[in-house]
LOTI-713402 format. One record per residue (C-alpha): x, y, z; residue in one letter; chain; residue number from 1. Coordinates in Angstrom, 2 decimals. Example, Ala and Ser with C-alpha at 12.3 -4.5 7.8 and 13.67 -1.06 7.14 Angstrom:
<rec><px>12.30</px><py>-4.50</py><pz>7.80</pz><kero>A</kero><paza>A</paza><kelo>1</kelo></rec>
<rec><px>13.67</px><py>-1.06</py><pz>7.14</pz><kero>S</kero><paza>A</paza><kelo>2</kelo></rec>
This chain:
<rec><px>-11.20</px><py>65.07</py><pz>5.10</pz><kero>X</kero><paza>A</paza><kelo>1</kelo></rec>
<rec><px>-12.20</px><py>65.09</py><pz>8.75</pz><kero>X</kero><paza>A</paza><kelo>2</kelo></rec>
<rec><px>-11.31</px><py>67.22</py><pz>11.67</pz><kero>X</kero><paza>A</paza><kelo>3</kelo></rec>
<rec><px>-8.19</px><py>66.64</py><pz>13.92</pz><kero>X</kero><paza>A</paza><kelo>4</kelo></rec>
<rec><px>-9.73</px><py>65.23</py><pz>17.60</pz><kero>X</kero><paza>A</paza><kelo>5</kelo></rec>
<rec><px>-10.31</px><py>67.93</py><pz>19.58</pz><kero>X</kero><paza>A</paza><kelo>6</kelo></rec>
<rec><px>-6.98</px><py>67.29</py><pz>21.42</pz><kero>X</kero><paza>A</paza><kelo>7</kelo></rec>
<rec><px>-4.54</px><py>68.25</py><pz>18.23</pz><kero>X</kero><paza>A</paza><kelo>8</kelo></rec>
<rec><px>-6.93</px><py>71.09</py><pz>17.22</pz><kero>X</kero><paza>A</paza><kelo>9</kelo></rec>
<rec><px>-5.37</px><py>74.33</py><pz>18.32</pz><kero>X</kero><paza>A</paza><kelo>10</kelo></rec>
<rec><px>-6.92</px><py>76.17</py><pz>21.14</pz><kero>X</kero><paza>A</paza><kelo>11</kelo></rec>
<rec><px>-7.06</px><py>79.46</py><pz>18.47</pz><kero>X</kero><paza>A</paza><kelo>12</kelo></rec>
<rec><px>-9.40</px><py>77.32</py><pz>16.19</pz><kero>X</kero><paza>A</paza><kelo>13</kelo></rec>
<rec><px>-13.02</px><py>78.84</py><pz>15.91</pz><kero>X</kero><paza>A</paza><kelo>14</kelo></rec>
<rec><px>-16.24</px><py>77.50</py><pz>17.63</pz><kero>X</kero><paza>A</paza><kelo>15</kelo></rec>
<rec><px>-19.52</px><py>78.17</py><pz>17.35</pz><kero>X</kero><paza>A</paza><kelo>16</kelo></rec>
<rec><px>-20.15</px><py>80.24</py><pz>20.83</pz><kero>X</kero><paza>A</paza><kelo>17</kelo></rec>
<rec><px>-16.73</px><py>82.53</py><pz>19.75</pz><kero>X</kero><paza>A</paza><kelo>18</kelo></rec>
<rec><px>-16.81</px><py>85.89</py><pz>20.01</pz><kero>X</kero><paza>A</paza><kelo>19</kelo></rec>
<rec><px>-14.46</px><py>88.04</py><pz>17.66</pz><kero>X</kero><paza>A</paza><kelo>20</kelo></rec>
<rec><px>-13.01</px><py>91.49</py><pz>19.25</pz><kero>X</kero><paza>A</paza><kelo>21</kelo></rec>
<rec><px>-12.29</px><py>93.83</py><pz>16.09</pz><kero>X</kero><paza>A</paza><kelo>22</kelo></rec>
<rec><px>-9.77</px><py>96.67</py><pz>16.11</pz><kero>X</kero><paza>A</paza><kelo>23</kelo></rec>
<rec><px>-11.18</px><py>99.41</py><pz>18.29</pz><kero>X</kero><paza>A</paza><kelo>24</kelo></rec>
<rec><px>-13.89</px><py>97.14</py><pz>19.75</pz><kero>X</kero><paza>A</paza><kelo>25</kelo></rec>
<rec><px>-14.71</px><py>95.94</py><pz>23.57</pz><kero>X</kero><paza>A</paza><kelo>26</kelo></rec>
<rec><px>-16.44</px><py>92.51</py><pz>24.17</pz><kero>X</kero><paza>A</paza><kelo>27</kelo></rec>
<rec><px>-17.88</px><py>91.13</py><pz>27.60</pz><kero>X</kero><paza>A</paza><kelo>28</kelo></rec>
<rec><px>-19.36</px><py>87.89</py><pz>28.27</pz><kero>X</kero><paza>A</paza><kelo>29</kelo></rec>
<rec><px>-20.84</px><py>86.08</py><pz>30.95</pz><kero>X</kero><paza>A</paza><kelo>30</kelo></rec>
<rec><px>-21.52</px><py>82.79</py><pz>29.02</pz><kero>X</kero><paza>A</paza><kelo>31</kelo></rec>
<rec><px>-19.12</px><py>79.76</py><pz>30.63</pz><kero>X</kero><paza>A</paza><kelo>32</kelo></rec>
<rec><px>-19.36</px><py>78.19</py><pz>26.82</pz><kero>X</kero><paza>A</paza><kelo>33</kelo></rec>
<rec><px>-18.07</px><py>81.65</py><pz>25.22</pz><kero>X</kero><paza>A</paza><kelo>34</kelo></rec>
<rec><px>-14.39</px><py>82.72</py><pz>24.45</pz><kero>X</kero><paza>A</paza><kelo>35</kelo></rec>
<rec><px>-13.53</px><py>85.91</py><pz>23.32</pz><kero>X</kero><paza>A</paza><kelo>36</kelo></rec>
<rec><px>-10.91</px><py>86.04</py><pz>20.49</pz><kero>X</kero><paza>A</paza><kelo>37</kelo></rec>
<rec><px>-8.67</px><py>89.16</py><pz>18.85</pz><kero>X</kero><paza>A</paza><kelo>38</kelo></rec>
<rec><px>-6.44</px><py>88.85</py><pz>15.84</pz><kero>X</kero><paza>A</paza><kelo>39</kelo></rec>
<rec><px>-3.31</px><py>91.25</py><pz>14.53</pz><kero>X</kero><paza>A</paza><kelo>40</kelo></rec>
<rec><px>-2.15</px><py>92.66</py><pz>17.91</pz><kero>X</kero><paza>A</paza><kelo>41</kelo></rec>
<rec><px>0.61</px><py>94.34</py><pz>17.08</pz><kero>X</kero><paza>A</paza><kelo>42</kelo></rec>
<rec><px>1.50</px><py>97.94</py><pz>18.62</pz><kero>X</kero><paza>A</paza><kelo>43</kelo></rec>
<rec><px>-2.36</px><py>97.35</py><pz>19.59</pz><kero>X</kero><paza>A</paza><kelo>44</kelo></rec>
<rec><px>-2.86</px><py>96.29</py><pz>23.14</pz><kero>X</kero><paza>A</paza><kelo>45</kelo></rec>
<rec><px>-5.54</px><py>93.19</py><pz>23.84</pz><kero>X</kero><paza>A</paza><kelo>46</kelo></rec>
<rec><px>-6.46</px><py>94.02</py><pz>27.55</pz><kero>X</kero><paza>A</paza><kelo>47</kelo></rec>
<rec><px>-8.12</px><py>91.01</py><pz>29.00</pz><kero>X</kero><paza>A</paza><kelo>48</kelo></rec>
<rec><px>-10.11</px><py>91.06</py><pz>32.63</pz><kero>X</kero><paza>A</paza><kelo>49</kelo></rec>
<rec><px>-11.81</px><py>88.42</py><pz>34.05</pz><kero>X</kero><paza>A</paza><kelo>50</kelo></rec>
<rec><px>-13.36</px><py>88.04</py><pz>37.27</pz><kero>X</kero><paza>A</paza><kelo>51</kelo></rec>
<rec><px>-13.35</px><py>84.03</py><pz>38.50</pz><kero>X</kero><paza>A</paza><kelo>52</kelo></rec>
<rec><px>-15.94</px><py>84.22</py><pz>40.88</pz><kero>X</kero><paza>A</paza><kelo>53</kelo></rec>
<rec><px>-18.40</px><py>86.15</py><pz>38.55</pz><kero>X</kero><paza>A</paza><kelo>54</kelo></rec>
<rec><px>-17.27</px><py>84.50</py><pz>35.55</pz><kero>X</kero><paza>A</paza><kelo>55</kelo></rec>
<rec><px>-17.37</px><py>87.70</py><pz>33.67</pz><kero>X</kero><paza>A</paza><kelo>56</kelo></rec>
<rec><px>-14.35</px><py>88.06</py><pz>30.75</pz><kero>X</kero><paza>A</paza><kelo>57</kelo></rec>
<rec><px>-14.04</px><py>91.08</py><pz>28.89</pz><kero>X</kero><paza>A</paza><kelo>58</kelo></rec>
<rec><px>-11.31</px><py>91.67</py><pz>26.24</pz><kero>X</kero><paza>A</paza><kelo>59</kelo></rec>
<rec><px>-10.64</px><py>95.10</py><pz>24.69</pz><kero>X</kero><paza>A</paza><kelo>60</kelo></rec>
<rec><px>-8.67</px><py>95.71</py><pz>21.36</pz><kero>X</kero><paza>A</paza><kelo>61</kelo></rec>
<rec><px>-7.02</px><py>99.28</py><pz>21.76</pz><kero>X</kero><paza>A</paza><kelo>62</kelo></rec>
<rec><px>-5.48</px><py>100.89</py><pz>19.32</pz><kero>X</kero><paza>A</paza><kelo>63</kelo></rec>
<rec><px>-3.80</px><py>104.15</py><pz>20.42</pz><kero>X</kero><paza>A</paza><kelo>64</kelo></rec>
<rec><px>-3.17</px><py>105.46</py><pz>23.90</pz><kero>X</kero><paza>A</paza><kelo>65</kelo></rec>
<rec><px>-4.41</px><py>109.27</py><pz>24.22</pz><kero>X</kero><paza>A</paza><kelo>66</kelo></rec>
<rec><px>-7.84</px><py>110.20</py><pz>23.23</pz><kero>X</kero><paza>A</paza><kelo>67</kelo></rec>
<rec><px>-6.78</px><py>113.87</py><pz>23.76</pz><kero>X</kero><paza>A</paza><kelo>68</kelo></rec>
<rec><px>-5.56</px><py>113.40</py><pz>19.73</pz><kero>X</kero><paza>A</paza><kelo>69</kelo></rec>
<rec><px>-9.14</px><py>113.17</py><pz>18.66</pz><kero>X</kero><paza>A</paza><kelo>70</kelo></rec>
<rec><px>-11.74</px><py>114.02</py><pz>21.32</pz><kero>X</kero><paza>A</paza><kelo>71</kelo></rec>
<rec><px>-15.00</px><py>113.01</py><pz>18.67</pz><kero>X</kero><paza>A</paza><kelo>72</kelo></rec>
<rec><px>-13.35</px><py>109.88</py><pz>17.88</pz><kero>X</kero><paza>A</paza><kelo>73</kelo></rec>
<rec><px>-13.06</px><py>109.01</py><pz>21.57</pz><kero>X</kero><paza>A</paza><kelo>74</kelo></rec>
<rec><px>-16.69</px><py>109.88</py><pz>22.16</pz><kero>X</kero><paza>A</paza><kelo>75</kelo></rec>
<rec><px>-18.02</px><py>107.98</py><pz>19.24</pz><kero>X</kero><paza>A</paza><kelo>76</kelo></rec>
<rec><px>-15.65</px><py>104.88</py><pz>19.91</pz><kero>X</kero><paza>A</paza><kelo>77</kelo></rec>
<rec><px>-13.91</px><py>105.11</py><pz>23.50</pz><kero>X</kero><paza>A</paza><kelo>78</kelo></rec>
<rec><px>-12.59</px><py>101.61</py><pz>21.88</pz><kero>X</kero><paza>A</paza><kelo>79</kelo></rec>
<rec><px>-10.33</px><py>103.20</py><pz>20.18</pz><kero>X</kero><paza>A</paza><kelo>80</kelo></rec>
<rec><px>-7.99</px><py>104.41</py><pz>22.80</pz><kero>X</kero><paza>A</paza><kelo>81</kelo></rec>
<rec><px>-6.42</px><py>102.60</py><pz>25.82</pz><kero>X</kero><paza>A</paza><kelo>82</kelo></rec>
<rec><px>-6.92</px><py>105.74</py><pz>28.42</pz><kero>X</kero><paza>A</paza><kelo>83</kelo></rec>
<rec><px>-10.72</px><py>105.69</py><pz>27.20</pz><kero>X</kero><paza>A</paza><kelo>84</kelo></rec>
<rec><px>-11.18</px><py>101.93</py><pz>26.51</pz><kero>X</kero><paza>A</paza><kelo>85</kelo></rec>
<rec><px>-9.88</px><py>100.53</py><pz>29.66</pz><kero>X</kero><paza>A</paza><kelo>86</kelo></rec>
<rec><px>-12.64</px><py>102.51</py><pz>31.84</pz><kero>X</kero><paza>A</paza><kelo>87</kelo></rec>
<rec><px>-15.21</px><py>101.48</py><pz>29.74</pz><kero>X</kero><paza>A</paza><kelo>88</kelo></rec>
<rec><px>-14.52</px><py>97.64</py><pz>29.45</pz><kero>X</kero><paza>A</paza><kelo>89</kelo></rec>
<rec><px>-14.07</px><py>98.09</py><pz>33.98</pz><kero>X</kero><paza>A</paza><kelo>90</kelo></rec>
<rec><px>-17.22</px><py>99.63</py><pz>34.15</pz><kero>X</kero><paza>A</paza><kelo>91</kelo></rec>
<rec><px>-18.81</px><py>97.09</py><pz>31.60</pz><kero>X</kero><paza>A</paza><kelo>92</kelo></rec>
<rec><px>-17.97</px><py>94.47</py><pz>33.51</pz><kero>X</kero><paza>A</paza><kelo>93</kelo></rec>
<rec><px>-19.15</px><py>95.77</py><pz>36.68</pz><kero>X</kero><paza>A</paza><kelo>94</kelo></rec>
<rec><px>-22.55</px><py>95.78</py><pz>35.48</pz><kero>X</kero><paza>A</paza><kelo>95</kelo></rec>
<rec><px>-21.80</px><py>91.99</py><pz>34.78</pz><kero>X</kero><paza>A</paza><kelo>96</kelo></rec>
<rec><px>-20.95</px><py>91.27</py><pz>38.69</pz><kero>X</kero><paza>A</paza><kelo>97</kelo></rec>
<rec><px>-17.25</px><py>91.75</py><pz>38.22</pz><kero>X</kero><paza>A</paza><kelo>98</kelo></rec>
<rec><px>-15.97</px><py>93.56</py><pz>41.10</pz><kero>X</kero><paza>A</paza><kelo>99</kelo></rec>
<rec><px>-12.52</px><py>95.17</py><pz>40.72</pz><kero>X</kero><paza>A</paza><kelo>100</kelo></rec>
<rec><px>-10.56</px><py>93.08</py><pz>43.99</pz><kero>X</kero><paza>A</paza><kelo>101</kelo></rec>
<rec><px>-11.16</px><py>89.98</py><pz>41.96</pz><kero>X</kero><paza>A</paza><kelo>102</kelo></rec>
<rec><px>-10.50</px><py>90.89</py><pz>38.55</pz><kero>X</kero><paza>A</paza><kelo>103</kelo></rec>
<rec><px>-7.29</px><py>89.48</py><pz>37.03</pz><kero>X</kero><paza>A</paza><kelo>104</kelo></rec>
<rec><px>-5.91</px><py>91.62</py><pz>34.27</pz><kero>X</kero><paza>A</paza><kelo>105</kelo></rec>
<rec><px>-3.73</px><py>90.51</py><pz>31.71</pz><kero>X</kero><paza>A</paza><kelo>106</kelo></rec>
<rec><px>-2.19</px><py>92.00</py><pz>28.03</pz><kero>X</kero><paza>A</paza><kelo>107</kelo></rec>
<rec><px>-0.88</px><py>91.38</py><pz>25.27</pz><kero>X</kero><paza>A</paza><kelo>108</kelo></rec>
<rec><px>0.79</px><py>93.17</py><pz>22.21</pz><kero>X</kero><paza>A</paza><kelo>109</kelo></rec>
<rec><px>2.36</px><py>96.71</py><pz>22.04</pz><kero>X</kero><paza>A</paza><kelo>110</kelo></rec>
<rec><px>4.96</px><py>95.44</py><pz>19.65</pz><kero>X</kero><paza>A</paza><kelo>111</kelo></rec>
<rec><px>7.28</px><py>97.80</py><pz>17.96</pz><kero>X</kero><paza>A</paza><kelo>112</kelo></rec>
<rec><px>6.72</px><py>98.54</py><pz>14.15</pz><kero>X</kero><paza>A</paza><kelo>113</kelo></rec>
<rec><px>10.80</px><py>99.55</py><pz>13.35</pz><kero>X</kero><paza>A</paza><kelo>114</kelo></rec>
<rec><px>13.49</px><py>96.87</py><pz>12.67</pz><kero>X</kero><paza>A</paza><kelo>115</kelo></rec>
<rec><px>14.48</px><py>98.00</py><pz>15.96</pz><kero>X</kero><paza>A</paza><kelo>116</kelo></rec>
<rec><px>12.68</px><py>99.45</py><pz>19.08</pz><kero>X</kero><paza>A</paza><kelo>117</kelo></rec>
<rec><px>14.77</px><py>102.76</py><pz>17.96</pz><kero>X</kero><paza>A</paza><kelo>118</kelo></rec>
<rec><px>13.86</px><py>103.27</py><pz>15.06</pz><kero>X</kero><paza>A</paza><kelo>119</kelo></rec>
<rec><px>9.90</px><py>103.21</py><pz>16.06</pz><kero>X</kero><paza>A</paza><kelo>120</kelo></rec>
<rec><px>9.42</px><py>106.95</py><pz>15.44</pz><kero>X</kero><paza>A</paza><kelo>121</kelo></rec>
<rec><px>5.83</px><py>106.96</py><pz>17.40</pz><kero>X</kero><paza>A</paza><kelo>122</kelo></rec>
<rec><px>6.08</px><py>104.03</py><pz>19.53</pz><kero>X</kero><paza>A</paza><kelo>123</kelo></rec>
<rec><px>2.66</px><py>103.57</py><pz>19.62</pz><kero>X</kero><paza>A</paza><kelo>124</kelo></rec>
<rec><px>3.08</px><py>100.40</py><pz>21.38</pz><kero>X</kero><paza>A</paza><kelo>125</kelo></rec>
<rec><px>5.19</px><py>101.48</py><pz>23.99</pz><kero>X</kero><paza>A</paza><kelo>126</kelo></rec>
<rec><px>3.18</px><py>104.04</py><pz>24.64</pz><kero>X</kero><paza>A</paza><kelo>127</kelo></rec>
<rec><px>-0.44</px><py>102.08</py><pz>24.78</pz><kero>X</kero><paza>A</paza><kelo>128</kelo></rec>
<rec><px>1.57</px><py>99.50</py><pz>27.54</pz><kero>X</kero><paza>A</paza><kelo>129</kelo></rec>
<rec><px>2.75</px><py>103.38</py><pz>29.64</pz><kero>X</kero><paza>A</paza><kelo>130</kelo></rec>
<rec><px>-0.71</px><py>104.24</py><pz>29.23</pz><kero>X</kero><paza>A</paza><kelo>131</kelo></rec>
<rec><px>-2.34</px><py>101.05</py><pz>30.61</pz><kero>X</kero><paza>A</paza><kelo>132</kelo></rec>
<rec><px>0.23</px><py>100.54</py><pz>33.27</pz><kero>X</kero><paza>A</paza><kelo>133</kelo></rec>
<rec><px>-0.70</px><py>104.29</py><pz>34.53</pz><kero>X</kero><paza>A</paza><kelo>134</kelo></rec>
<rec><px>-4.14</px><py>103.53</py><pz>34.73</pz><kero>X</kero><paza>A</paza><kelo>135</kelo></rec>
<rec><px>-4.43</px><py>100.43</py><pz>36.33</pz><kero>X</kero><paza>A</paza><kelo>136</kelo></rec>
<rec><px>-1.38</px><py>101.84</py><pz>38.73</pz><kero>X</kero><paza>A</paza><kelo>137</kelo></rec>
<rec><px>-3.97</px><py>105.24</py><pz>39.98</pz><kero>X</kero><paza>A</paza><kelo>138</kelo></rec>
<rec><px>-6.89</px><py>103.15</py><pz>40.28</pz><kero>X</kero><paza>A</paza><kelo>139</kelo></rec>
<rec><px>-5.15</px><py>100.42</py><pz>42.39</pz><kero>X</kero><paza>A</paza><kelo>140</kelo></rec>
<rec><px>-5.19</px><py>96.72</py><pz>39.97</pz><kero>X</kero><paza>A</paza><kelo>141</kelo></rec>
<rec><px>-2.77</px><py>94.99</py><pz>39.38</pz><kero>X</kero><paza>A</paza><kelo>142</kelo></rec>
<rec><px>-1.42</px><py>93.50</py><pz>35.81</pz><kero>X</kero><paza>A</paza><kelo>143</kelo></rec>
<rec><px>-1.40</px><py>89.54</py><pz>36.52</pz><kero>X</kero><paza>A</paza><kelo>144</kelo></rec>
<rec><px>0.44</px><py>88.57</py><pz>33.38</pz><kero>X</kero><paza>A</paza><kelo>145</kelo></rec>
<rec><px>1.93</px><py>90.26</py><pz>30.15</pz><kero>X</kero><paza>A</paza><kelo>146</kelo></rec>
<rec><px>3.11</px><py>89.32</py><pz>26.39</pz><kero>X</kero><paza>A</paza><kelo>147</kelo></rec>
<rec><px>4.18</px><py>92.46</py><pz>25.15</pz><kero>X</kero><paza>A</paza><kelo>148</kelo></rec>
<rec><px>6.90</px><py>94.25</py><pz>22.94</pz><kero>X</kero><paza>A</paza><kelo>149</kelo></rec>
<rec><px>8.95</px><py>92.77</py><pz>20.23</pz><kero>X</kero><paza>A</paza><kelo>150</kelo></rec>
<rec><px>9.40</px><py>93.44</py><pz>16.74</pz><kero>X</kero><paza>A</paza><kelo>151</kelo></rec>
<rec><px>6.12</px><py>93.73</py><pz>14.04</pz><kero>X</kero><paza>A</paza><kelo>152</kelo></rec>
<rec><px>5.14</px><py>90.83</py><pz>16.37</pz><kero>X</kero><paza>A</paza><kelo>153</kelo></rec>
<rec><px>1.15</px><py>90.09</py><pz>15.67</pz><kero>X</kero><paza>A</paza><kelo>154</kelo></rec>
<rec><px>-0.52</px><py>88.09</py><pz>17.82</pz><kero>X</kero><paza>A</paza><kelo>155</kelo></rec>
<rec><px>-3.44</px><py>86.57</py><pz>18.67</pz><kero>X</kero><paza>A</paza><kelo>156</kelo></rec>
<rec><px>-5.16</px><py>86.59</py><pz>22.11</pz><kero>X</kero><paza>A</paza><kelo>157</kelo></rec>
<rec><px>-8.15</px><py>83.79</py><pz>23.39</pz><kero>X</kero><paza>A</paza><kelo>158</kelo></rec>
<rec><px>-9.90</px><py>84.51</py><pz>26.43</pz><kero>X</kero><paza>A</paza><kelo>159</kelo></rec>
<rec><px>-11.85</px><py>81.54</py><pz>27.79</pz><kero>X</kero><paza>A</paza><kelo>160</kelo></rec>
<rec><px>-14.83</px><py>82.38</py><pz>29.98</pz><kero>X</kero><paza>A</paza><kelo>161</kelo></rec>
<rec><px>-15.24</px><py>80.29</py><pz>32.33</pz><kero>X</kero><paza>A</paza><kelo>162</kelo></rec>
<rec><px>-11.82</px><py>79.78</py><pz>33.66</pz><kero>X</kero><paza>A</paza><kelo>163</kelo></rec>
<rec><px>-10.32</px><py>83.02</py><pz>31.99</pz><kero>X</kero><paza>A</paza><kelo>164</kelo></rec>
<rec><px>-7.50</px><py>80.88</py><pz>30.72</pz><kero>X</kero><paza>A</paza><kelo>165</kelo></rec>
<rec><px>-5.93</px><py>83.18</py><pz>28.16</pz><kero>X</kero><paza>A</paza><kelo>166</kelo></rec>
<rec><px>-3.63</px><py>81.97</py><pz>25.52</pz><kero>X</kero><paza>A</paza><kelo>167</kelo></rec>
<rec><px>-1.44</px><py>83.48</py><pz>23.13</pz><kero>X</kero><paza>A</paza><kelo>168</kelo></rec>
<rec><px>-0.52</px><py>82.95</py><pz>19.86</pz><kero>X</kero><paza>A</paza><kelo>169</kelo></rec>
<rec><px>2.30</px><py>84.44</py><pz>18.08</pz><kero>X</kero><paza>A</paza><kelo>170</kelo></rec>
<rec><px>5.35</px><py>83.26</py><pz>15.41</pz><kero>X</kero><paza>A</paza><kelo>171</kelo></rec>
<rec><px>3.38</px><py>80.06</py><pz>14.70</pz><kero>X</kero><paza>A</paza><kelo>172</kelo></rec>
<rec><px>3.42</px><py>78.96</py><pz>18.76</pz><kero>X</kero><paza>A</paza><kelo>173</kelo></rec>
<rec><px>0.53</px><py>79.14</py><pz>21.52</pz><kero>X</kero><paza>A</paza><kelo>174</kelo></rec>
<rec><px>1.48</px><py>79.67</py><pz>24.79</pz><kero>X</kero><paza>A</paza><kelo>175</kelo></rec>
<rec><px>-0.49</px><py>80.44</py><pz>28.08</pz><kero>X</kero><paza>A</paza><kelo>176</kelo></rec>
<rec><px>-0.43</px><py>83.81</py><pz>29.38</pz><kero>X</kero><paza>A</paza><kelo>177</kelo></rec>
């Protein structure tokens, strides 16, 4: 059986310059061939910057908001949580040639794990998305595009390099973000 052309495959599918962004992980690249991918974002937040004049894209996968809950976690993996993850993937990219009045910032995730947003007892989700907002609000960038809350949604986020066209899949559809 061969491949679909490449004009039926779906944008998600893996190639061979793909880089995969695990749970509590940060990924830059410079690379115009490279796309960074992250799976299972649900209360999780996939923060994606990219700068178009650099061509620097850097995707985080954060799991919680406040790294005052576990201080040694933070240090060992600032990945971990959006208040410490967000600096680090800015600064990151910086050393790539981003520079912060070009960067485009986008997100995805934050979903909410009850049947309803109600019955979320931690709203972890919620939270992450208050957390980012804050930050990027006190240092002065704006969030270009979202795809956040729901229900137990999981999705998957692409980043594209080059042209930092991000896409979005979740409930069987992709959809720019």
């Amino acid at each position: 059986m061969t491949a679909p052309p490449a004009q039926e495959r779906s944008v998600l599918s893996l190639r061979a310059k793909d880089i995969v962004v695990g749970v509590a992980d940060v990924r830059l690249a410079k690379d115009p061939g490279e796309r960074l991918i992250t799976y299972a974002l649900g209360s999780c937040l996939g923060i994606v910057i990219h700068d178009p004049v650099a061509k620097v894209a850097g995707l985080l996968h954060a799991m919680l908001p406040d790294s005052s809950i576990d201080r040694a976690k933070a240090e060992r993996n600032p990945a971990m949580f959006v208040d410490t993850g967000v600096p680090l993937l800015f600064r990151e990219s910086y050393r790539l040639g981003a520079r912060k009045e070009r960067i485009v910032v986008k997100v995805a995730g934050g979903a909410h794990s009850g049947a309803t947003e109600a019955e979320d007892t931690f709203q972890i989700g919620k939270r992450n998305l208050i957390m980012l907002r804050k930050l990027l609000w006190k240092n002065n960038v704006l969030l270009h595009a979202h795809d956040v809350g729901g229900c137990q949604t999981s999705r998957t986020l692409v980043v594209d390099v080059a042209s930092g066209a991000v896409t979005v899949r979740s409930h069987g559809a992709e959809s720019p973000l």
